[in-house]
Z-matrix of the N, CA and C atoms (Angstrom, degrees):
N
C 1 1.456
C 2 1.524 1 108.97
N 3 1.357 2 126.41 1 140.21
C 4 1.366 3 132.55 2 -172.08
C 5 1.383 4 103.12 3 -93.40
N 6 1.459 5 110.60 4 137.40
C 7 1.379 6 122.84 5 -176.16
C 8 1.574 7 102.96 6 -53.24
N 9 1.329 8 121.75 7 155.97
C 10 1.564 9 144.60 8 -176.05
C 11 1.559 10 97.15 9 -92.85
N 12 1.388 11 113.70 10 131.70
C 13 1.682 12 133.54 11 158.11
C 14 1.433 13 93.06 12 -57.87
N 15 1.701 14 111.43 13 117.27
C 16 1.625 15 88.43 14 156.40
C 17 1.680 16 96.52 15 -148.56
N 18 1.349 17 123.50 16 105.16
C 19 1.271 18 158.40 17 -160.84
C 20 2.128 19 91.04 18 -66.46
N 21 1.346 20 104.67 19 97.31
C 22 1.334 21 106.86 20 -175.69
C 23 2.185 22 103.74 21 -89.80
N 24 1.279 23 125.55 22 157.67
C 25 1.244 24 113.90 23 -166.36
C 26 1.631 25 91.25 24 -102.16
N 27 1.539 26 92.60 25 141.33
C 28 1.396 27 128.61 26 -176.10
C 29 1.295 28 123.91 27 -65.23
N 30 0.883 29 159.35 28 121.85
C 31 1.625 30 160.84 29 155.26
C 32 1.685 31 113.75 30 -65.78
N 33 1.679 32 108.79 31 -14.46
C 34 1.247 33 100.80 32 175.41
C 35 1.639 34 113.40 33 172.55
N 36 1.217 35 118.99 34 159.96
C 37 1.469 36 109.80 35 -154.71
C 38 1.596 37 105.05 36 -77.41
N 39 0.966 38 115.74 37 -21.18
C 40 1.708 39 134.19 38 156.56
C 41 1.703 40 105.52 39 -45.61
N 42 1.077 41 111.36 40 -74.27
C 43 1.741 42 112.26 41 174.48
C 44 1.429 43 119.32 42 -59.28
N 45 1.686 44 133.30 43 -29.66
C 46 0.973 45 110.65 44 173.61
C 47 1.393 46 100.02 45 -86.49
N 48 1.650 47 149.18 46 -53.84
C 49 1.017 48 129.09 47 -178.18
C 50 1.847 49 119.46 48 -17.68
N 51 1.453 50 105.61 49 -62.77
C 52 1.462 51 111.25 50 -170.53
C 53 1.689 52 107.30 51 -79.00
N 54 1.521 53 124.82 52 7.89
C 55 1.229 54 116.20 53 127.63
C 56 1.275 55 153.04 54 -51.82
N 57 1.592 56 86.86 55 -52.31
C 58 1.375 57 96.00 56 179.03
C 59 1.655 58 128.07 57 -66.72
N 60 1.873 59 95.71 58 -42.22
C 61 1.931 60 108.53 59 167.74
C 62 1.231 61 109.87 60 -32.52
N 63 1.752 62 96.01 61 -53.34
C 64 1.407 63 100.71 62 -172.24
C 65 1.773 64 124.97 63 -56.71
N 66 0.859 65 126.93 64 -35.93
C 67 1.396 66 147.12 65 -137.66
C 68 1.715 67 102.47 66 -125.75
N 69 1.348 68 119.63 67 12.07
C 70 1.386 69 127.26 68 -158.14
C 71 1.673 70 112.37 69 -77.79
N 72 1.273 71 94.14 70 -27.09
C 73 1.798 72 94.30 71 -179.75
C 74 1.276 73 88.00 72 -108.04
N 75 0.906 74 163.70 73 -14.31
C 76 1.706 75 141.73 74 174.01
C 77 1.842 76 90.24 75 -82.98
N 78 0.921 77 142.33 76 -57.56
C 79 1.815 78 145.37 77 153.43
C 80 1.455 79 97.11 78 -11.07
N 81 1.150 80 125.14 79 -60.76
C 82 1.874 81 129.04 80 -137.63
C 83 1.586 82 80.56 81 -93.45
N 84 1.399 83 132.48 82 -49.87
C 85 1.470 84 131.82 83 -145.44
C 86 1.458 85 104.82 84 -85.19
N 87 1.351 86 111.36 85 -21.44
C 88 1.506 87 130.96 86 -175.21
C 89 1.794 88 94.48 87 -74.32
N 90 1.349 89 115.16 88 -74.57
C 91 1.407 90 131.97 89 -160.30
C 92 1.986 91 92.22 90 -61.98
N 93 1.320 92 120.95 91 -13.36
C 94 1.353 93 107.74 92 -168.85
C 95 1.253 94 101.65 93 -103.45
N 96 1.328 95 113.77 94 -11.18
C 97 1.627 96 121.38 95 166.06
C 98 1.366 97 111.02 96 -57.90
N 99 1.515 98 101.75 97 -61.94
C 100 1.412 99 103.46 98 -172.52
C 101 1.669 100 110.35 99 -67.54
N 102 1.107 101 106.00 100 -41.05
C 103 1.921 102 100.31 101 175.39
C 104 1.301 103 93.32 102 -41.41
N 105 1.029 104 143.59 103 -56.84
C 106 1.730 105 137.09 104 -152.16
C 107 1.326 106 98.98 105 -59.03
N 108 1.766 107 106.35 106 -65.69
C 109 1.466 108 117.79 107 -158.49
C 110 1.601 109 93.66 108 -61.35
N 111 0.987 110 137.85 109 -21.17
C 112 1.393 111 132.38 110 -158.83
C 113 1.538 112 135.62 111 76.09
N 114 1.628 113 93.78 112 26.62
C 115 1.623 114 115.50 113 -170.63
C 116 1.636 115 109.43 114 -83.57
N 117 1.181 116 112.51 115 -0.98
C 118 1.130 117 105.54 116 -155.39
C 119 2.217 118 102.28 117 -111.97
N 120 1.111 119 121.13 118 171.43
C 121 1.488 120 125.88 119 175.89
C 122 1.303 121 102.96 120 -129.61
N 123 1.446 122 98.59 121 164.64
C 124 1.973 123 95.71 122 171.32
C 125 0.696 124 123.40 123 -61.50
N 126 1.147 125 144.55 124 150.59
C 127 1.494 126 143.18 125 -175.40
C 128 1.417 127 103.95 126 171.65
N 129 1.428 128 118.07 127 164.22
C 130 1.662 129 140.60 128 -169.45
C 131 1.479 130 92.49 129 -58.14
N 132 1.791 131 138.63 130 -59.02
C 133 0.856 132 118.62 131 165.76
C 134 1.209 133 157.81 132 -38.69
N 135 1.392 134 100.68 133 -39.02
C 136 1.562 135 118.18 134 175.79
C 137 1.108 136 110.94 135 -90.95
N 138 1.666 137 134.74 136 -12.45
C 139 1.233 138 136.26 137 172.06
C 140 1.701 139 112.00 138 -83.52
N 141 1.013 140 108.30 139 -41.39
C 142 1.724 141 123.45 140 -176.23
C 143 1.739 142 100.80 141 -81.77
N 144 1.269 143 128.08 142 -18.82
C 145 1.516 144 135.05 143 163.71
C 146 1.539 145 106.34 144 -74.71
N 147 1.447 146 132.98 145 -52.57
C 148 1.205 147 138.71 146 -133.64
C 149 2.047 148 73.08 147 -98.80
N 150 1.405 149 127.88 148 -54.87
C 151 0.940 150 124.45 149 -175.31
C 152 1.813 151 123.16 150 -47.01
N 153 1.492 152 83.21 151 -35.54
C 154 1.842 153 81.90 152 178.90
C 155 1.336 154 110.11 153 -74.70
N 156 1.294 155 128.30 154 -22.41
C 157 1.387 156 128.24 155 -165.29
C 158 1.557 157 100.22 156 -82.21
N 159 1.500 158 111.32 157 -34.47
C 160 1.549 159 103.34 158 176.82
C 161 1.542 160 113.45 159 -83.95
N 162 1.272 161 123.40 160 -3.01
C 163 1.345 162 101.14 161 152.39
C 164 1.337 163 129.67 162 -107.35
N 165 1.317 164 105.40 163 23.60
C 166 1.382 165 99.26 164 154.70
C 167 1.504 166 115.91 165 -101.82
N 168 0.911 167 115.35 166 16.99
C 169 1.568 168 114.82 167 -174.86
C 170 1.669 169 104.40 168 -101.69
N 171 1.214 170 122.19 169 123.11
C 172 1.673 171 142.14 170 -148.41
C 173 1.900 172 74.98 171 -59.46
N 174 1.342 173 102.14 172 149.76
C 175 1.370 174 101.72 173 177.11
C 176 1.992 175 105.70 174 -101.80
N 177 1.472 176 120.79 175 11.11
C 178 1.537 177 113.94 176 -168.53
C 179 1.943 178 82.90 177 -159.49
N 180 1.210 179 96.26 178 126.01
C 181 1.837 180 112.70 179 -165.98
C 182 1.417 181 116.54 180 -59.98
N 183 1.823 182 101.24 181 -5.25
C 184 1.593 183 99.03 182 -179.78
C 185 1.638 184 94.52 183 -111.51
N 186 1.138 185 116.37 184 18.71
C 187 1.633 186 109.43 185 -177.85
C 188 1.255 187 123.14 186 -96.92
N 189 1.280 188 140.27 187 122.17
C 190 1.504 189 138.67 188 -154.00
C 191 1.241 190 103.04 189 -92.40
């Protein structure tokens, strides 16, 4: 079973930043769940998620 998102409250924009670094692939794997399931709307997240995934994708079919 995949660990649960659970958004703890901040004391300061310093602490949630170094939450989030922290917490960045359980964040990305969560939000890519829902892209699949179709839970998700446009938004900065799902655009700035969907964006990282296309640049990792080799841009020429023989490129590793």
């Amino acid at each position: 079973m995949k660990k649960k998102l659970a958004l703890p409250k901040f004391s300061s924009e310093a602490e949630e930043a170094k939450w989030w670094d922290s917490h960045q692939e359980l964040v990305e794997d969560t939000l890519l769940e829902a892209i699949k399931k179709g839970k998700t709307r446009q938004g900065m997240a799902v655009k700035l998620t969907r964006e990282r995934l296309e640049s990792r994708k080799p841009s020429h079919p023989n490129a590793r």
